[in-house]
C-alpha positions in Angstrom: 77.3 -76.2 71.0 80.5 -78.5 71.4 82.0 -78.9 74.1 85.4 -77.8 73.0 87.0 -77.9 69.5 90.0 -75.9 67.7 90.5 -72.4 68.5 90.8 -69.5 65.7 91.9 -66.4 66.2 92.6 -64.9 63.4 92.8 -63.6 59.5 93.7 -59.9 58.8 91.7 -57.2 59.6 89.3 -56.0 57.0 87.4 -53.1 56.6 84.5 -52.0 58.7 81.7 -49.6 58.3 77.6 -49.1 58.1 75.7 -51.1 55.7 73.6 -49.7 53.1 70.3 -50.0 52.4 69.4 -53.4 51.2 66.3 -54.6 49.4 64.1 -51.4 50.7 65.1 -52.0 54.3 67.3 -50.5 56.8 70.3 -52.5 57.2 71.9 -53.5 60.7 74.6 -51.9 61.6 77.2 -54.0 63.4 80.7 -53.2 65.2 83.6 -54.7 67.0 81.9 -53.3 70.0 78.9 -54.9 69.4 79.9 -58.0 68.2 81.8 -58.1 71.6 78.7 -57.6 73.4 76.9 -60.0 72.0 79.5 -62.7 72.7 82.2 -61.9 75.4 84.0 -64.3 75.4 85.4 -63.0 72.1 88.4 -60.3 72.2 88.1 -57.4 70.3 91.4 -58.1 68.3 89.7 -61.3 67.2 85.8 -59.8 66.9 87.5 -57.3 64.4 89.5 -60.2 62.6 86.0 -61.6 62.0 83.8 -58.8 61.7 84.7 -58.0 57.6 84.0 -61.9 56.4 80.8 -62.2 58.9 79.2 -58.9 57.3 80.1 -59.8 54.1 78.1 -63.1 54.5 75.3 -61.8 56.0 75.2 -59.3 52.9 74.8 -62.8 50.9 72.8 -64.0 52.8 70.4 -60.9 52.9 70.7 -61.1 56.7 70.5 -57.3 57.3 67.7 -56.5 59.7 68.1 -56.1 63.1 65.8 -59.1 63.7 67.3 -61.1 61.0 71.1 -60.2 62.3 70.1 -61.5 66.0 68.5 -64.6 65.0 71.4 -65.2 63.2 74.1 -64.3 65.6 72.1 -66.6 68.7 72.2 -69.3 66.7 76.1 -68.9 65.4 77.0 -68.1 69.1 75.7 -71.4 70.7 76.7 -73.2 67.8 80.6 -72.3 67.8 80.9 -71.4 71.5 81.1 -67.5 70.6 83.0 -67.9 67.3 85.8 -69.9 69.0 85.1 -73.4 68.0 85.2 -73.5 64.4 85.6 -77.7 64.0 84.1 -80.1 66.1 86.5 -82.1 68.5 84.4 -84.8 68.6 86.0 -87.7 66.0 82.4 -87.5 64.3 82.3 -91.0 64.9 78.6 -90.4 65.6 77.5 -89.9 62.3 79.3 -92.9 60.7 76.6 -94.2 58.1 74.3 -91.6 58.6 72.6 -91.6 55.0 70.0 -88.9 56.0 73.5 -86.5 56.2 74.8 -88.1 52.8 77.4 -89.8 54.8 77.6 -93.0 53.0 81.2 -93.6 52.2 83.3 -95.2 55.3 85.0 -92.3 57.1 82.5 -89.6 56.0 81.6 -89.6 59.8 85.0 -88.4 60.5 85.3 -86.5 57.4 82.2 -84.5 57.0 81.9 -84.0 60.9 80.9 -80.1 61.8 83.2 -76.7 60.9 81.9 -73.3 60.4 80.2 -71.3 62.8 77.2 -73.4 62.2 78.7 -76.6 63.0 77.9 -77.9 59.4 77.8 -81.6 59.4 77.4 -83.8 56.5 78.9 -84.8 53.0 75.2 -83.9 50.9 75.5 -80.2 53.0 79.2 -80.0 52.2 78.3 -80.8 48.7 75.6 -79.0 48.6 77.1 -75.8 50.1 80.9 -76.1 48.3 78.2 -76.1 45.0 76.1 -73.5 45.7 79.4 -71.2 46.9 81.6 -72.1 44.1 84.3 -73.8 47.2 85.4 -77.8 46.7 84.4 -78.5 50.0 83.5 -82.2 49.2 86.7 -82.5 48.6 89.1 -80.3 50.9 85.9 -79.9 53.7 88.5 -78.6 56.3 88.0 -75.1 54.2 84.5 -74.8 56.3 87.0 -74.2 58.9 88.6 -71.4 57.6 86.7 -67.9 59.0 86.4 -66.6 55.1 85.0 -69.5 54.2 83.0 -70.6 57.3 81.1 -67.5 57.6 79.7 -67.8 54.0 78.8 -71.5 54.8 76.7 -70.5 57.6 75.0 -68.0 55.2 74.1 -70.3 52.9 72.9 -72.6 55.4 70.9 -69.9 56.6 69.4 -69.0 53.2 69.0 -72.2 52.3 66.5 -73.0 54.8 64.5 -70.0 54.6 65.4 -68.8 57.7 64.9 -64.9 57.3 61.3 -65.6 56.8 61.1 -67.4 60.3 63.3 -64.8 61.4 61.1 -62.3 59.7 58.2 -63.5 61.9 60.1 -63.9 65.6 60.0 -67.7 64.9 63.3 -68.4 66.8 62.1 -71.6 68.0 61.5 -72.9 64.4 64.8 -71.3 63.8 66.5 -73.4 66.0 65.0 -76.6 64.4 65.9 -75.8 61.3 69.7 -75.5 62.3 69.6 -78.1 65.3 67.2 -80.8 64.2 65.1 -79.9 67.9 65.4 -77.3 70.5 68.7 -78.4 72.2 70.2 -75.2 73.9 67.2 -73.2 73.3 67.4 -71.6 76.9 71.1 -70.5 75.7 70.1 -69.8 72.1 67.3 -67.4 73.3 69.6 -65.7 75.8 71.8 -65.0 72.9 69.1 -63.4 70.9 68.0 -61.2 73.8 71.0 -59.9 74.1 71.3 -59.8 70.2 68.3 -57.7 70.2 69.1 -55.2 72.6 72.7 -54.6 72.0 71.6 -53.5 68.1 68.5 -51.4 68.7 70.3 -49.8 71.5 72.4 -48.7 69.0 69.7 -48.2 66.1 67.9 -45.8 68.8 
């Protein structure tokens, strides 16, 4: 999670309401209220701001079972400081050269330095993502930074590890390696995803 970074607060409010059922399985439900629970720090004016793009995603993504949903909102939480650091403020500086991330144009450290709720970081993920999601974020990458746009990232990032299936099997810790490279934060990742869990089968009770 960074340390600080720019603070969004909000798009228009979208639509809310239940999921339906999704590949054979129960959806999870989620609400401004729970949202909130899971990450306080968020108001509800701007948990509902967020709430229409971040279920939307998750549809994409087929995140949509109570174990998938809080696996995937622990991570996003520690990663953007409870959806209020959407761009790294770190210069990105660090990742100057780093071919591994695709960065190997000068000031693709700087550039392709992390956005999105996920922190993605990286010109071959912003290519890769902006082609899978139809968005030119190779080119314009400050659009990971936008919530409508962020949130899908995320997803795809998500998906495109395989993460359900870890999910799917209370694998948090290989979760977290997928998405961090290690287990930095996992003390604050899994405290998330406790409270993840009980805040949406309290409600699915």
């Amino acid at each position: 999670m960074p340390g600080s970074g720019v603070l969004l607060g909000g798009a228009a409010l979208v639509g809310l309401g239940a999921w339906a059922m999704r590949g054979g399985a129960a959806a999870a439900p989620l609400t401004v209220d729970q949202l909130c629970a899971v990450m306080p720090r968020l108001t509800p004016s701007v948990a509902a701001s967020y709430l229409g793009p971040l279920l939307a995603a998750m549809r994409e993504a087929e995140v949509t079972t109570v174990a998938r949903v809080a696996a995937f909102l622990a991570q996003l939480a520690h990663e953007s400081g409870e959806l209020r650091y959407w761009e790294e403020l770190a210069t990105g500086d660090a990742y100057e050269g780093r071919k591994d991330l695709g960065n190997t144009q000068p000031g693709d450290g700087r550039r392709y330095k992390g956005r999105g709720p996920i922190q993605l970081t990286g010109r071959a993920n912003y290519r890769a993502a902006g082609a899978a999601l139809g968005l030119p974020l190779e080119d314009k990458p400050e659009l990971a930074a936008l919530p409508a746009h962020g949130f899908r990232v995320a997803g795809w990032y998500w998906q495109s590890r395989h993460l359900n299936a870890l999910a799917d099997v209370a694998d948090f810790v290989g979760v977290t390696r997928a998405i961090n490279g290690g287990t930095n934060g996992l003390d604050n990742r899994v405290m998330y995803f406790d409270r993840a869990q009980r805040v949406l089968k309290t409600e699915a009770a």
